[in-house]
N, C-alpha and C positions, 0 to 999 in steps of 0.2 A: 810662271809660278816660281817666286825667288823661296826658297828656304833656309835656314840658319840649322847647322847641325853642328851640337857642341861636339867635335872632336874629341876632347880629353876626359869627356865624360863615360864611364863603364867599367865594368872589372877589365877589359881589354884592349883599351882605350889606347893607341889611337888607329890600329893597322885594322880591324874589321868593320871599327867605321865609319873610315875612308873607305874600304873595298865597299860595301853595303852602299854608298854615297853614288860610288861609280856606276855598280849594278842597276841600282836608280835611276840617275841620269840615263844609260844606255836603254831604259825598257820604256822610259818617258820624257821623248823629244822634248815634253813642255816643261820641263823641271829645271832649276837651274838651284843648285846646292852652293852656300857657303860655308867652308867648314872652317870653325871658329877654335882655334887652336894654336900648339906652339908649332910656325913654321917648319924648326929646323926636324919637329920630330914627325908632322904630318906630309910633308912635300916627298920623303922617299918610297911614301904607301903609295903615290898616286903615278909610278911607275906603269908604262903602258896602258896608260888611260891615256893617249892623248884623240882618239878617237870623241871625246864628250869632254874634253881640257877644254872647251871655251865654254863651256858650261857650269864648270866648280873653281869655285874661286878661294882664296886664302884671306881670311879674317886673321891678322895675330895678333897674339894675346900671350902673356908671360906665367900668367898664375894657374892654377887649377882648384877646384875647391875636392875636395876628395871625399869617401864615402866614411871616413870615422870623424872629420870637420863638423864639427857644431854649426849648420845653416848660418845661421844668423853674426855669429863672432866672424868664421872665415868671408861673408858678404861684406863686411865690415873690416876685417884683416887683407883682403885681397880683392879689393877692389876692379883690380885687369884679369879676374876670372873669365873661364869661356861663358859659362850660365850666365854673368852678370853681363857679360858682350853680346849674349844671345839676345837676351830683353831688350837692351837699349835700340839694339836694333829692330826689333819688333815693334818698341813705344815710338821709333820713329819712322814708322815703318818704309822703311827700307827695304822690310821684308815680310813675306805675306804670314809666316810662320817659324817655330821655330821647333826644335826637334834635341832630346837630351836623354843618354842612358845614365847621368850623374845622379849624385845627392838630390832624390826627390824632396830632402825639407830645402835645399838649396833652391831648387826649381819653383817650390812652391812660396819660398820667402821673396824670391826674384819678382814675381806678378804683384804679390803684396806691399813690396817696398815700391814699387812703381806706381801702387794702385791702377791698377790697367785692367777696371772693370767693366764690362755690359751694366749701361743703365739699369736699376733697379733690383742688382746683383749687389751683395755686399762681401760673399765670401765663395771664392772657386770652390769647385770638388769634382776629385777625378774622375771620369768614369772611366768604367770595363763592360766590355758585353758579355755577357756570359750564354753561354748554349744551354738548349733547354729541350726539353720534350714536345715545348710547342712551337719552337725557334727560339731567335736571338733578344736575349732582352736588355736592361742596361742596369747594373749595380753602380753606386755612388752614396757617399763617396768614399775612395779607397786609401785614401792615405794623407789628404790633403789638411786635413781639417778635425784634427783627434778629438776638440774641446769645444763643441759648435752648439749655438743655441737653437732653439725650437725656430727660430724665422729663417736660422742658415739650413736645417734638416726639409722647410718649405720649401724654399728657393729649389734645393736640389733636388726636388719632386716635380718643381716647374721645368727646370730644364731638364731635366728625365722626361718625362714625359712629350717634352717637344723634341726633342735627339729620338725617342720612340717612334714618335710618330714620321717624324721626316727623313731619318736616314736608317730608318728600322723599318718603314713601312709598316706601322702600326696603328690603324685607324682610329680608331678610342682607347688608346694607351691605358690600360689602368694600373694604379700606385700602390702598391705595399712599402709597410713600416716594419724593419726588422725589428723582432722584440722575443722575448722567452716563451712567449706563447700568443693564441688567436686571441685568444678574448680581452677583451679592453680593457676592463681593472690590471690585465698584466701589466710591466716594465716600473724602469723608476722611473721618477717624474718631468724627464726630458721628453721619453716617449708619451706619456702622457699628454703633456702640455703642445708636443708636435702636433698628437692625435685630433687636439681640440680647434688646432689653427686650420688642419687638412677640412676637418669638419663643418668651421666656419667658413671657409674660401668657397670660393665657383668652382674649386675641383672636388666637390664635394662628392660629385657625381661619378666621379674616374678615383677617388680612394676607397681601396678594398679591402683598408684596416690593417692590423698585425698580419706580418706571417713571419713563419720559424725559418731556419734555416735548411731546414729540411725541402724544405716548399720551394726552394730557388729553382732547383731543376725540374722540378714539375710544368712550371711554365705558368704558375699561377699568379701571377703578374708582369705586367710587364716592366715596370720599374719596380726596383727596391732601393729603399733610400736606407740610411744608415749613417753612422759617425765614422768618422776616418778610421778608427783604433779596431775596431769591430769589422768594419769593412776592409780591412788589408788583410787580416786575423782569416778573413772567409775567404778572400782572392788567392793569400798562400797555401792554403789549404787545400782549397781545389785546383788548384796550380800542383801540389808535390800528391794529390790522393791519383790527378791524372797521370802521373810519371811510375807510381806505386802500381797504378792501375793495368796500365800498358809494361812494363817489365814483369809483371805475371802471367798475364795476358799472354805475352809473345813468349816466353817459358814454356807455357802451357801447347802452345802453337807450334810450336816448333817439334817437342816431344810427340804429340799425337797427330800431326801430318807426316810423318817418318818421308814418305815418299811425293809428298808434293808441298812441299816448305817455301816453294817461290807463292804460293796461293795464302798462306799465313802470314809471308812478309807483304805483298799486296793489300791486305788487309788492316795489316798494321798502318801499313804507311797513308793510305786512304786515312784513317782514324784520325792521326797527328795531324793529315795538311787541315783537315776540319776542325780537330781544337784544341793544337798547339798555340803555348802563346806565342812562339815566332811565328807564326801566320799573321796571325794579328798585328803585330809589331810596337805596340804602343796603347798606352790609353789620353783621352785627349783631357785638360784641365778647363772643364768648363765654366763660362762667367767670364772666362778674362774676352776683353777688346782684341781679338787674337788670335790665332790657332794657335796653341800646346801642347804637343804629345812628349809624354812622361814614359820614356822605357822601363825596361828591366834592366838593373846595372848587370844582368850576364847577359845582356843579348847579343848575340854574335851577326855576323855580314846580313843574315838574310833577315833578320828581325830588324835591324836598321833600313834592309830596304822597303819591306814592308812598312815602315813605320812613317819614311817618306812619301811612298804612295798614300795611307793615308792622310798625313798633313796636307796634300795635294787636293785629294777627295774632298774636305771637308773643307777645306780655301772655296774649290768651284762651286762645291754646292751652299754656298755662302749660308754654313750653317748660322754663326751667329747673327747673321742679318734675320734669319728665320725666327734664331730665341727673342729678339727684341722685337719684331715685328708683331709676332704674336703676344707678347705680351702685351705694348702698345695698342694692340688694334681690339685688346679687351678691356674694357675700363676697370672690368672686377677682380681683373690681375692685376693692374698696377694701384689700386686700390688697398688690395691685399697684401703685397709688396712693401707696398708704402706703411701701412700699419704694422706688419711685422720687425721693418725698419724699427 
């Protein structure tokens, strides 16, 4: 399992993750990391690593695209980017995947300018799993795609839906449409017009219409589909209400267990490794010909390593051979697909 991991990509880019990279390789024999960066400043991180040194290799590269770069001018200004080094090697595959805590419009301009789509796929969109009352389900998409039309908001209910079902264990997946409310006259006319295409398709049967934002953690569907701007807007939120939530939380814990506080930290920390974003490590940009996992530009060592395990995960369990297959193997998907086109 070869991976591409932009180096210079993250708020702390490049020494945790190379360490994260290492971590990696050391916990999975089958891994073999390229980390796609400036030699002179990633070769002194991978001191005492020579234990998994035949394992991670040096891609170099000069330029970096940074987190205040315009995607699309810096992809075009600096062409010997790690992200733009990253893709090329993916579109030639070289490598089974590619891994980046940088500029997510960078990230996401890189698959677009390649076009490196899934058959009958016209536009990526991130997902995230998000924890729920009734398990794991999948939000999408979260940042990919701010301005997407009613066939792009389907599409990502089709591949919601088959990510639900196959690496969610989700048997009849069913789809919710984020909107201001249940009932169907709500939303402007993009949910509308989504509404109408869910309604007309063969998933007519697995969409269970609007739901609010309220309803994510209820567990009331299992996919939620969404536009990028809306959908980052809910990810950071429950991302900092989690952080708001747990530094109260362990205040409170700590104050009224006076004499047994290893019992509150236990608690806590149970809490995080279940749904912390660096457990997770990453979310994957679905549609491309590819694996994509889009970090957090703070993720630190162990969110990289996580984030290569799942690049790994989702290689073996040849998710996207799953998305096209099943699509494929239903005529009233790629029928549907095709008309939304």
């Amino acid at each position: 399992m070869r991976i591409a991991l932009d180096a210079m990509g993250g708020d702390h880019a490049p020494g945790p993750i190379v360490v994260g990279a290492v971590a990696a390789a050391r916990k999975d024999p089958g891994i073999s990391v390229v980390l796609v960066g400036d030699k002179a400043q990633v070769e002194p991180h991978l001191a005492g690593a020579d234990d998994v040194r035949s394992r991670i290799e040096l891609f170099h590269c000069t330029q970096v695209v940074t987190m205040e770069d315009s995607p699309i001018m810096a992809m075009r200004k600096k062409p010997d980017n790690s992200i733009s080094r990253s893709w090329q090697m993916l579109a030639e595959k070289k490598v089974d995947a590619i891994v980046s805590a940088g500029n997510t419009g960078a990230m996401v301009a890189g698959g677009l300018r390649l076009k490196l789509f899934l058959p009958h796929v016209r536009r990526p969109g991130i997902a995230t799993v998000m924890p729920t009352l009734q398990g794991p389900i999948v939000l999408l998409d979260v940042g990919a795609n701010v301005s997407p039309k009613a066939e792009h908001l389907f599409h990502y209910g089709l591949m919601g839906a088959i990510f639900a079902k196959r690496i969610l264990g989700k048997e009849n997946p069913k789809i919710g449409l984020m909107n201001i409310g249940s009932e169907e006259a709500k939303g402007h006319d993009l949910a509308k017009e989504t509404q109408t295409l869910f309604r007309k398709s063969s998933l007519k049967d697995s969409f269970a219409g609007n739901i609010e934002g309220r309803d994510i953690h209820k567990g009331v569907c299992d996919v939620v589909v969404t536009d990028g701007f809306v959908g980052n807007v809910v990810l950071k939120l429950c991302e900092g209400l989690f952080e708001f939530i747990m530094k109260v939380t362990g205040k409170e814990l700590m104050t009224t267990l006076q004499t047994e506080k290893h019992l509150g930290q236990v608690a806590l920390q149970n809490l995080v490794k279940r749904y912390d974003y660096h457990e997770t490590g990453g979310a994957p940009l679905l549609g491309i010909d590819g694996i994509a996992i889009i970090c957090h530009g703070s993720s630190g060592e162990r969110a990289i390593e996580n984030a290569l395990h799942m690049a790994a995960k989702y290689a073996r369990a040849r998710l996207n051979e799953m998305i096209v297959q099943e699509i494929e193997s239903n005529p009233n998907l790629v029928n549907d697909t095709a008309e939304a086109e």
